[in-house]
Structure formats: C-alpha cells, structure tokens
BAMIRO-199066 format. One record per residue: x, y, z of N, C-alpha, C in turn; residue number from 1. Coordinates in steps of 0.1 Angstrom, whole numbers, always signed. Each point is the difference from the previous one (the first is absolute). Example, Ala and Ser with C-alpha at 12.3 -4.5 7.8 and 13.67 -1.06 7.14 Angstrom:
<sites>
[[+132, -57, +78], [-9, +12, +0], [+9, +12, +0], 1]
[[-4, +11, -7], [+9, +11, +0], [-8, +11, +8], 2]
</sites>
This chain:
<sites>
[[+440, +59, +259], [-2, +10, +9], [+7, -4, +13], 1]
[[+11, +5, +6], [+6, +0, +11], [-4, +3, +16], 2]
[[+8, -2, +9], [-7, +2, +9], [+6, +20, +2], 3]
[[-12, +1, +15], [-3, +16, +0], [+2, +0, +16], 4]
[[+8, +9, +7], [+3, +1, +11], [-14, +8, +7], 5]
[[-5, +0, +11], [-10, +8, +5], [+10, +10, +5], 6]
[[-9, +13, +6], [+4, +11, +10], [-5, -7, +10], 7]
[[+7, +5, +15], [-2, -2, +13], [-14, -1, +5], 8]
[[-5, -13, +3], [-18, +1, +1], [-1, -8, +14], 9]
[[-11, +1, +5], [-4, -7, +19], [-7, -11, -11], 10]
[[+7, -14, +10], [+0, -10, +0], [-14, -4, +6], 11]
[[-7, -9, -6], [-14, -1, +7], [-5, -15, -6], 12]
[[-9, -7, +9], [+2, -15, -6], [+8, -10, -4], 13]
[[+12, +3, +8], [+14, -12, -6], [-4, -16, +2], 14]
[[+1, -2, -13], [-8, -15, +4], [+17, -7, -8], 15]
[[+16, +8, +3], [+11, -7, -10], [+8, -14, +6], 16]
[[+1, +1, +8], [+7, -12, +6], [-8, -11, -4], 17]
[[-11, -3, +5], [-12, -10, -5], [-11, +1, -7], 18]
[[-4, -6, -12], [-7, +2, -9], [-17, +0, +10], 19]
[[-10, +7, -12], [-13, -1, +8], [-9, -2, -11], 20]
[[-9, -6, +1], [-10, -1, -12], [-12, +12, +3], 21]
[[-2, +8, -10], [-6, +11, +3], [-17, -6, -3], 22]
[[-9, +10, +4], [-18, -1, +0], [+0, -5, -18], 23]
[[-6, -14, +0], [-3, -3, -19], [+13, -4, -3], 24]
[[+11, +1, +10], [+13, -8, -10], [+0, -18, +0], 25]
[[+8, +0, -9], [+2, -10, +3], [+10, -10, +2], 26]
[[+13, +10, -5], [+13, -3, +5], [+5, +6, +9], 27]
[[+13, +1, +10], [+6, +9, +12], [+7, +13, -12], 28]
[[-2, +10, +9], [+13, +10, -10], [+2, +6, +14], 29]
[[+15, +8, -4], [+8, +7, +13], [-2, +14, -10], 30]
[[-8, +5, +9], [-7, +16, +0], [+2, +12, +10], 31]
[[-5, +13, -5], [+2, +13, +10], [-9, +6, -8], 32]
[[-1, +10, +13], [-6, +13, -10], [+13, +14, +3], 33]
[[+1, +6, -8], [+5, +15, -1], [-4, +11, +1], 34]
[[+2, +8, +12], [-7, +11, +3], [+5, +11, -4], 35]
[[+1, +8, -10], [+6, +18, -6], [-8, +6, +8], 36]
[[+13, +10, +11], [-9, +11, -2], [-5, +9, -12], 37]
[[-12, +10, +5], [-2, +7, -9], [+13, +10, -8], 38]
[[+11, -1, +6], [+8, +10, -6], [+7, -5, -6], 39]
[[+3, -12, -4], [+6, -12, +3], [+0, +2, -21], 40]
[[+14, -1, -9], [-7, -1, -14], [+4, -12, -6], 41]
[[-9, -3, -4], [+1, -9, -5], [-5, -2, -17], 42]
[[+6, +7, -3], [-4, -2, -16], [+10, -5, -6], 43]
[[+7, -10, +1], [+10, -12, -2], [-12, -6, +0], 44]
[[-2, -7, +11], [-12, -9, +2], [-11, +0, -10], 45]
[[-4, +11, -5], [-10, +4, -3], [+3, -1, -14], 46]
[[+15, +3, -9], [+1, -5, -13], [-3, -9, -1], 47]
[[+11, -11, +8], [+1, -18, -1], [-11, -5, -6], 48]
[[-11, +7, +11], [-12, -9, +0], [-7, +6, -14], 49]
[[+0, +13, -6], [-5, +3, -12], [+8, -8, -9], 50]
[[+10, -1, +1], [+8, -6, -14], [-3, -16, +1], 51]
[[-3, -8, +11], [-2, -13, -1], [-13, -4, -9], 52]
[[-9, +14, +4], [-15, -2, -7], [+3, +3, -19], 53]
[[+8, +9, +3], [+2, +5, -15], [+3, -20, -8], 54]
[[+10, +1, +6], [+7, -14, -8], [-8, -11, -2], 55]
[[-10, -5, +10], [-9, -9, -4], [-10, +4, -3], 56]
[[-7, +14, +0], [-16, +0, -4], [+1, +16, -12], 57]
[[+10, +0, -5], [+9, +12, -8], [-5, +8, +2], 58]
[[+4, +15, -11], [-3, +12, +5], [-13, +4, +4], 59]
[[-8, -5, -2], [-16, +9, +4], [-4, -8, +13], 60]
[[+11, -3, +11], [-2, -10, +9], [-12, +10, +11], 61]
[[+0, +13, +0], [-7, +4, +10], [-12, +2, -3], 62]
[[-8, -6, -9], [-10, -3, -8], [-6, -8, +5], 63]
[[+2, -13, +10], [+2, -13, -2], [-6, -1, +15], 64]
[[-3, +9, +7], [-1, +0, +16], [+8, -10, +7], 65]
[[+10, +0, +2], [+13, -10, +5], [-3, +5, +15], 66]
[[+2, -12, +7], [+6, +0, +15], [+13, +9, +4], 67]
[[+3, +7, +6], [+15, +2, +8], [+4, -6, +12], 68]
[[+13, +6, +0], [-2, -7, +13], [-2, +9, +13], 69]
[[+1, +13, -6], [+4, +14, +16], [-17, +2, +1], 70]
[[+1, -3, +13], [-13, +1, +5], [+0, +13, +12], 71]
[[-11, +9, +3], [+3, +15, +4], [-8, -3, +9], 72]
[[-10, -8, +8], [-8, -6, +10], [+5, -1, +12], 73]
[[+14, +3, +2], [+4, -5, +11], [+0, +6, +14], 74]
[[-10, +13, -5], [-8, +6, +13], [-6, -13, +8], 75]
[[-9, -5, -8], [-12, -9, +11], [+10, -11, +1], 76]
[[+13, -6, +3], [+5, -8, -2], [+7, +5, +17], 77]
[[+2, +15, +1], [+9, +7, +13], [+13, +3, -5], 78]
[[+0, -1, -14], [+16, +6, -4], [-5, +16, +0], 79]
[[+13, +9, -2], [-1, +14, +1], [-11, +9, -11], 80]
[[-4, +8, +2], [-6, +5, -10], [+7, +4, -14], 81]
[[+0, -2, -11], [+1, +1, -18], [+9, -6, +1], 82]
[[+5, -10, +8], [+8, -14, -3], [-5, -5, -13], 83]
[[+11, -11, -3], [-3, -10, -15], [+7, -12, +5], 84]
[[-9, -9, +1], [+10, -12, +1], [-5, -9, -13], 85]
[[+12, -10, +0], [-4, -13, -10], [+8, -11, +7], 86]
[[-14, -13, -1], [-1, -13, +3], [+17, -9, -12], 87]
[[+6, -4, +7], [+13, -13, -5], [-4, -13, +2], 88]
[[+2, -8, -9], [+7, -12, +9], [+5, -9, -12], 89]
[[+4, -10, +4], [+8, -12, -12], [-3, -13, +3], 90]
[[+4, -10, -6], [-3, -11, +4], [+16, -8, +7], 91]
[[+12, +9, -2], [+11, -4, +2], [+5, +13, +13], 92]
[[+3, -9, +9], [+8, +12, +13], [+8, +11, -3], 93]
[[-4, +11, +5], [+7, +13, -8], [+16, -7, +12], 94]
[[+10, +12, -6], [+13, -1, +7], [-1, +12, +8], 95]
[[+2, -1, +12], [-3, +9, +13], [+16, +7, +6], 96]
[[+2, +15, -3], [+10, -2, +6], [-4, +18, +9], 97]
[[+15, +1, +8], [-2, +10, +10], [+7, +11, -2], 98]
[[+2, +15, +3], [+6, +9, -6], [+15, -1, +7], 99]
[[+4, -6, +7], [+12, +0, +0], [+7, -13, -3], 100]
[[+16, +6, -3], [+5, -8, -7], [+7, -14, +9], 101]
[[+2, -11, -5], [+4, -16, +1], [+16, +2, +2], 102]
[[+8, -9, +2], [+13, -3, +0], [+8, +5, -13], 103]
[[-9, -4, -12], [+1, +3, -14], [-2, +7, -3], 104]
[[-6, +14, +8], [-3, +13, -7], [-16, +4, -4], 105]
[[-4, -10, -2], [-12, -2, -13], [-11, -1, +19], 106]
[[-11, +6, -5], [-9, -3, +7], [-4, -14, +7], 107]
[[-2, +1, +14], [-3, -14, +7], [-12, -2, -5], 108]
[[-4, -14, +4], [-8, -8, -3], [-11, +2, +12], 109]
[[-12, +1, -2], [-9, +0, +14], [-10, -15, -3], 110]
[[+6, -9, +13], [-4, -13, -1], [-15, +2, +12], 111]
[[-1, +12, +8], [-9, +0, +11], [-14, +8, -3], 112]
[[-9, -10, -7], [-10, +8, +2], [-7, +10, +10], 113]
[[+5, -3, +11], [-4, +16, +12], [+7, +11, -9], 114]
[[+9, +3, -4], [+7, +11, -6], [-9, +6, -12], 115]
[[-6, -9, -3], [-7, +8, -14], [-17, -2, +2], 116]
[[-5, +13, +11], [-14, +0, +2], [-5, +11, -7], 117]
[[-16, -2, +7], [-6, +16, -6], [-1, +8, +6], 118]
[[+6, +12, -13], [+4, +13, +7], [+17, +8, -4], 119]
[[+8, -15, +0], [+13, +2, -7], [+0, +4, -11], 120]
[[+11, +10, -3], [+4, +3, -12], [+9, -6, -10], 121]
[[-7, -6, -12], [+12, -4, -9], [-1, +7, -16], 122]
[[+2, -4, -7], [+4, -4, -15], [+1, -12, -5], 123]
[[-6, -2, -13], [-3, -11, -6], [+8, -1, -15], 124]
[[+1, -8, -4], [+1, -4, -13], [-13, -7, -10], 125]
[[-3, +3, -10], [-14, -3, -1], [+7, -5, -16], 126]
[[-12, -6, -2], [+1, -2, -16], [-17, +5, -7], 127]
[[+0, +10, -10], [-16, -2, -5], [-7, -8, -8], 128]
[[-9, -3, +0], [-4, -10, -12], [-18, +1, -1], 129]
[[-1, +1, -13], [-12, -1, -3], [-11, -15, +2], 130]
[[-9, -2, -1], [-9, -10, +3], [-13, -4, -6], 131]
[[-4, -2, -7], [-18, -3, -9], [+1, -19, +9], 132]
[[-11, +1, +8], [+0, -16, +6], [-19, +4, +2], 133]
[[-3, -13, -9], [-14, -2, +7], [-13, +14, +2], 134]
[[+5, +9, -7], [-9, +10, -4], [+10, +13, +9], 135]
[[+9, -1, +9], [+6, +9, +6], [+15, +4, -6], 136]
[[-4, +13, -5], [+15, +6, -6], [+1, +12, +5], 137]
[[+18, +2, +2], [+1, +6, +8], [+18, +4, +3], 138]
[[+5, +6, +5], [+16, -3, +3], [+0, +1, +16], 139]
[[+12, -6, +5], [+4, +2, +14], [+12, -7, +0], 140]
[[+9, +1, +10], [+15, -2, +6], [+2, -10, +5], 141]
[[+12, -12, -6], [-4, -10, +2], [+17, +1, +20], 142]
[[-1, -3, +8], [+11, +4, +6], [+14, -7, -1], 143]
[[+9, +7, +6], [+11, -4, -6], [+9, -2, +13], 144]
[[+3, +12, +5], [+13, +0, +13], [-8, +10, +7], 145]
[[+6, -1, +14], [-4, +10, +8], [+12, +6, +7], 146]
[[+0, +14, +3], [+12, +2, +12], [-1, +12, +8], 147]
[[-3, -8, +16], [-4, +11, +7], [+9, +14, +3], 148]
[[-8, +7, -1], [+7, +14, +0], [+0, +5, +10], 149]
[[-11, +0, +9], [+1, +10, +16], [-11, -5, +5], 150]
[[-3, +1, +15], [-9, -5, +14], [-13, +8, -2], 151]
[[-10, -4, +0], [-12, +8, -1], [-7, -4, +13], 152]
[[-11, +7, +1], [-10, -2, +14], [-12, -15, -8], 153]
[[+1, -6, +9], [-9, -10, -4], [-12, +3, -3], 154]
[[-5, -8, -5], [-16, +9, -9], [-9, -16, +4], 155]
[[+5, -10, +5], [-10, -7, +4], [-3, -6, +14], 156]
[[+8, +11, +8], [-6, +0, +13], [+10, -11, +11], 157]
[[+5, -11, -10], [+8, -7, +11], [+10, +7, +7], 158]
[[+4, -4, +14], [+7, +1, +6], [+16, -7, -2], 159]
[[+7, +3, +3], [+14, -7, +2], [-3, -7, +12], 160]
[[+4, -15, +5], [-1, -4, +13], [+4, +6, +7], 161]
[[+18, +4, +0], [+2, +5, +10], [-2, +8, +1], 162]
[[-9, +9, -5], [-3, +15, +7], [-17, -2, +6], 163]
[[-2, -11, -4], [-17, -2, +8], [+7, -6, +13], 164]
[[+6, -9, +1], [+1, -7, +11], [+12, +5, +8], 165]
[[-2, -6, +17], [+10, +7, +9], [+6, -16, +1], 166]
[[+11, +2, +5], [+12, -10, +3], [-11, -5, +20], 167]
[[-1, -17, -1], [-10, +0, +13], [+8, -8, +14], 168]
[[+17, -6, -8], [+3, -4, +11], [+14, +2, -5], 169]
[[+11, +1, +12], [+14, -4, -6], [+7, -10, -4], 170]
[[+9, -1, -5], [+6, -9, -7], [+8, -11, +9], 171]
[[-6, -14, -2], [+10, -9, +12], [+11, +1, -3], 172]
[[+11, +0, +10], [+13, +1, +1], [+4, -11, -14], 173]
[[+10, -3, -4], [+8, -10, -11], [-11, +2, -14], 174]
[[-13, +1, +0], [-7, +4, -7], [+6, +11, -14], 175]
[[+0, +8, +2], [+10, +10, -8], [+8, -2, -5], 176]
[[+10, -5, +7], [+12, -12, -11], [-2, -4, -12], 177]
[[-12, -8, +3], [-6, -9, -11], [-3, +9, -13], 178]
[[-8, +10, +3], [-6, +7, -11], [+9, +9, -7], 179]
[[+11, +1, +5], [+9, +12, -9], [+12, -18, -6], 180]
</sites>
C-alpha cells in the first residue's frame, strides 16, 4: 500500500521539526493533527484507511470494531463545526517543504519552524497501515511529507513578536552596519 496525498487541512499541533514523546509514549515521534473542513472530501482518505483494514483483518473487517483514525470531536477541541480531523506522526522527520518553487523549480525546503504553525494550511503525504498491538486494533496514517499551502489565522493565540512589541530605542550609529 502506497503512500496517499491529503486535501488541504489547518495545521494544528506541529510537533515536525522536533520530535515529542506523547501522554504513555515511550519513544519521540514528529506528529500533527489535520483539520477538514466540513466540506472538505475526503473519501480518498477514507478508502486508504478501509482497504488497509481490509488487507490485514480481511473482508468482514467492519465486524471487528477497528479504531480509525478521522475523529469528528473537534468541536470541543475549538476547531470549526462538522470538521474531521486525524492525529500523524512517525518516528522519522517528515520532509518539509514550501509552495513556492527553489532555484531547481521543485519546491523549497522549509528549514524554520515559525513558518509551519497552528492554523496554516498544508497537505500531507500519509501512508495507511493497519495495527493489532497489545489488545488495540485499529488503522491510522503513519506521516510522510508535508507542504505548506497557504497562511491561516493562528489558532493558538501566540503572537508574532514583532507585532506584540514596539521598537524602545534607536539604533546606535555604526550599529547597523554590523547587522546587514
């Protein structure tokens, strides 16, 4: 089973630059969550994940009360109303890149984690895979690449500095030199 491009989703939880060990983990993984709007289709997504179940737990898989991974909760969470999002992550750094193009044509690379907050819009590359571990079976997306698509309103309140803060004194003369 190959990997599966997502549709355009708000970025929420970017834990990609630096790995994080999640609540009961016990290793780091580089994770997100994916926000669909409600209008938002995704029934790509929604095969993937049926056929990964098919292949490990065969055809009478919906029999079986499996895990997914599209969770519809993301009201009490403050995402939009009949949103869907689903939880990523991997144990290996996804490849981060930006929608415009490099020297080479091919999409730049985004090395600055300020660039990829919550709230931004990207697309993902996902891979699906089924799971039976320790009484929990189930499928979900293991992540792949990311690439930001467009500026969203921040959804967790931080500020940019320089728009919190005023400039409090001027610049000493020769000073300026230095920094450019």
């Amino acid at each position: 089973m190959g990997n599966i491009k997502t549709p355009k989703g708000m970025l929420s939880y970017p834990h990609l630059f630096e790995p994080q060990t999640p609540p009961n983990g016990t290793e780091p993984m580089y994770s997100c969550s994916l926000v669909f709007d409600a209008d938002t289709d995704i029934t790509a997504l929604k095969k993937a994940a049926d056929d990964a179940a098919a292949e490990k737990f065969g055809p009478k898989w919906r029999e079986k009360n499996l895990r997914m991974p599209f969770r519809d909760d993301g009201e009490e969470k403050g995402y939009s109303p009949g949103s869907v999002f689903i939880n990523i992550k991997s144990r290996q750094a996804p490849g981060i890149v930006d929608r415009y193009p490099g020297t080479d044509g091919k999409p730049r690379t985004i090395d600055n984690p300020e660039d990829l907050y919550p709230g931004c819009y990207v697309m993902a590359s996902l891979r699906p895979f089924a799971y039976d571990t320790a009484g929990n079976r189930g499928v979900s997306f293991a992540l792949q690449n990311v690439q930001k698509l467009e500026e969203g309103k921040r959804i967790d309140g931080r500020m940019n500095a320089k728009d919190e803060f005023e400039a409090t004194e001027s610049m000493p003369a020769g000073v300026d030199d230095l920094l450019t």
